[in-house]
Phi, psi and omega in degrees: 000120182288146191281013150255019153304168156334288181327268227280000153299338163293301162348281207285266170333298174297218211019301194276343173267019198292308191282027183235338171249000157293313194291329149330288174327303174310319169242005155302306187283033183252325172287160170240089183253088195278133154267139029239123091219341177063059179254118187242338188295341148275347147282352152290325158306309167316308220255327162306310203293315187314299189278358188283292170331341183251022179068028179226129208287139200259135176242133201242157184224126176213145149251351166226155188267126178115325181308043193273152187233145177262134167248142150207130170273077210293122171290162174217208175239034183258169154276358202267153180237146167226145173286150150209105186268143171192159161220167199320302199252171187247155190271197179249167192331290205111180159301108180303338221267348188249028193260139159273353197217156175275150202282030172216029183243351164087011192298126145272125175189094193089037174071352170234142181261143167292043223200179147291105239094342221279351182256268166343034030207047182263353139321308191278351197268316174298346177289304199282346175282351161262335194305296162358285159307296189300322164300305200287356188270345154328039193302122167099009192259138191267138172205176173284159169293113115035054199242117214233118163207140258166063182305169162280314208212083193250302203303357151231037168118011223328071157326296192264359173288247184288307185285340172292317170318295200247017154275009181240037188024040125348300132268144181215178177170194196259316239173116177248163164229118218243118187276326190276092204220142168231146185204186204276315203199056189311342137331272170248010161203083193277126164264158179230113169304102173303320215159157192225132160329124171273177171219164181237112195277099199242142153210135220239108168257119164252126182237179219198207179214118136320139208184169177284148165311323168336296179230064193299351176277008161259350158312181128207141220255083240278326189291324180292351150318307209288310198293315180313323201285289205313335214273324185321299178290322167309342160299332165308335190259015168235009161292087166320137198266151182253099206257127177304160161300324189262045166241356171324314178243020151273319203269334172276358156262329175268011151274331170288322157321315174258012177263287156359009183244091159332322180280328161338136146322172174266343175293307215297308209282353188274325170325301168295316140010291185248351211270347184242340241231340169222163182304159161254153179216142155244099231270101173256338194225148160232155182193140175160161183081146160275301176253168156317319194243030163231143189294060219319128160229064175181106173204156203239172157200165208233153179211143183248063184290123178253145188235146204265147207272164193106323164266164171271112172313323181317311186312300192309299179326338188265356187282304152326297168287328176305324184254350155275328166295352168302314213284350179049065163236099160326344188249023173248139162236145186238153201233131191260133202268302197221150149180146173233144155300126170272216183219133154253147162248167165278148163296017195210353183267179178349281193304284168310347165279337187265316213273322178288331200292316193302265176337343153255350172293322179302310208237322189090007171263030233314132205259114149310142162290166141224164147285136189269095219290340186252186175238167198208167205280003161288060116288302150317303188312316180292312199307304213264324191245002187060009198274154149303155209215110149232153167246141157183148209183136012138326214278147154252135180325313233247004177256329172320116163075013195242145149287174204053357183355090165214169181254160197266163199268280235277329149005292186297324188279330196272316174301323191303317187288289182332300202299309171309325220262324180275337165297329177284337191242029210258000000 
């Protein structure tokens, strides 16, 4: 390849912006656009203002106020649109007191900046907004068009975020590339998100009789009603999944993958294991009784079941009502909250060929699938346009949502260059 192509004048150009994509990072993590109110409008001004320095026009899309998502576009001379997705906000701290930093000052400190987002996901976003720029100084060079969006509310669910975007077609393309994509080291050792688990949201109400603490035999008593149900459902993590063939050798990489975290149990690792081949199941929220010395007669609890794509949630669901009806209690019901599908791509089409190729021209590696164990907002996106959907982003997993949260500078630099890199050959 002659050292004026394009690649490597993008290369070469993000290197010389290394400290520009610190200070970007740095000040993405600075808002504080905690969901839930998922108030994005002064960081989005920022991210107007940035690309207006790079002579490029910033669109703000909002349905509730302050709720805002950014479009921008680097135009090209192709007919193919490639997508780049990513969103704003963040979840909230925490207890400041478990932070070494304050989790908004944004510390550079050892090649990592610090805060809250900063892996989840404003690294990748600060990735794609010099890749952005660095594309657009590409004067006469054909690349695909660009479509840069920069959601509200993806950590709750983005009502007003992705699915209102592109159910009001708002968005459109060819092709998504998904920023909130997370790995161990997108440096040195880069994964590429195949595709993310779908999920089933449940929740389980058992109602009783009130009675004195006293005299429990006049009562009845929903949470140990409550308790019979759970154990019931938790049965659910021994149903074998009827799994497609080609979703086979994703899953057999993304097993290999978490087993490589040293630090696992030998349970945590039997878990993994079992984590694509059956549903995971999570007992996350309880709730039941007024007092101490009264009988409840009501108490409910929530489960966060996850499925491997390819399967359908429902079945588990109906598999789910199949092991409550064992239990022949009428007064327990169970209510399904949520459910999705998830998604895969192949590892061989187009789209995923171009996107690897871009990731060892960036990093000098050849990039692996994973399953993605949560969902990310290509879900909507797969739902709505049928497009290929892959991730890769700047972010480390085991940080996410964590305190000290933070993301590595050559991270930052390697998605930018993915980003930059994939519109010339997509």
């Amino acid at each position: 390849m002659p050292l004026s192509s394009p690649i490597d004048r993008v290369l070469g150009r993000i290197d010389d912006l290394k400290d520009e994509l610190i200070n970007v990072t740095s000040k993405l993590i600075s808002f504080q656009t905690i969901s839930p109110p998922s108030s994005t409008l002064e960081c989005a001004e920022y991210i107007k203002s940035y690309f207006e320095g790079a002579g490029l026009k910033a669109s703000f899309y909002a349905r509730e106020e302050g709720k805002v998502n950014v479009h921008v576009r680097v135009p090209g001379k192709s007919d193919k649109t490639l997508i780049w997705l990513g969103h704003l906000d963040v979840v909230p701290a925490g207890l400041r007191e478990k932070w070494i930093h304050d989790p908004f000052s944004a510390m550079l400190s050892d090649g990592r900046i610090y805060g809250r987002g900063a892996s989840d996901m404003k690294g990748s976003c600060a990735a794609a907004m010099v890749a952005a720029k660095v594309l657009s100084e590409l004067n006469g060079v054909e690349h695909a068009n660009l479509d840069l969006w920069f959601t509200c509310d993806e950590e709750v669910g983005s009502p007003n975020g992705t699915r209102w975007l592109v159910n009001e077609g708002f968005i459109r393309g060819n092709a998504c590339l998904i920023g909130d994509s997370l790995s161990r080291s997108p440096k040195d050792e880069p994964y590429i998100d195949a595709g993310c688990k779908g999920y089933l949201r449940l929740r389980l109400k058992a109602t009783g009789k009130t009675a004195h603490g006293s005299m429990p035999f006049y009562g009845e008593n929903a949470i140990e009603k409550l308790l019979l149900a759970i154990e019931q459902v938790k049965k659910i993590s021994d149903y074998a999944l009827d799994l497609p063939a080609d979703v086979e050798c994703l899953i057999k990489e993304s097993i290999e993958y978490f087993l490589k975290d040293e630090k696992l149990t030998a349970n945590q690792a039997d878990a993994v294991k079992r984590s694509f081949n059956y549903p995971t199941i999570s007992l996350t929220m309880i709730s039941g009784g007024i007092k101490v010395n009264v009988i409840p007669d009501y108490a409910e609890s929530s489960f966060d079941i996850r499925v491997t794509p390819g399967v359908n949630p429902g079945k588990v669901a109906g598999k789910i009502r199949d092991l409550i009806g064992e239990l022949k209690m009428d007064d327990v019901e169970a209510e399904i909250t949520g459910l999705e599908d998830g998604y895969y791509e192949q590892w061989d089409s187009d789209f995923a060929l171009s996107l690897r190729r871009s990731v060892e021209i960036s990093t000098g590696l050849k990039p692996k699938p994973k399953i993605l164990m949560g969902a990310t907002d290509a879900i909507p996106i797969k739902k709505a346009l049928g497009i290929p959907c892959l991730g890769f982003g700047a972010g480390i997993e085991a940080l996410a949502h964590a305190p000290n949260e933070y993301v590595t500078v050559d991270g930052v630099v390697s998605a930018a260059k993915v980003y930059a890199v994939l519109p010339l050959i997509f």
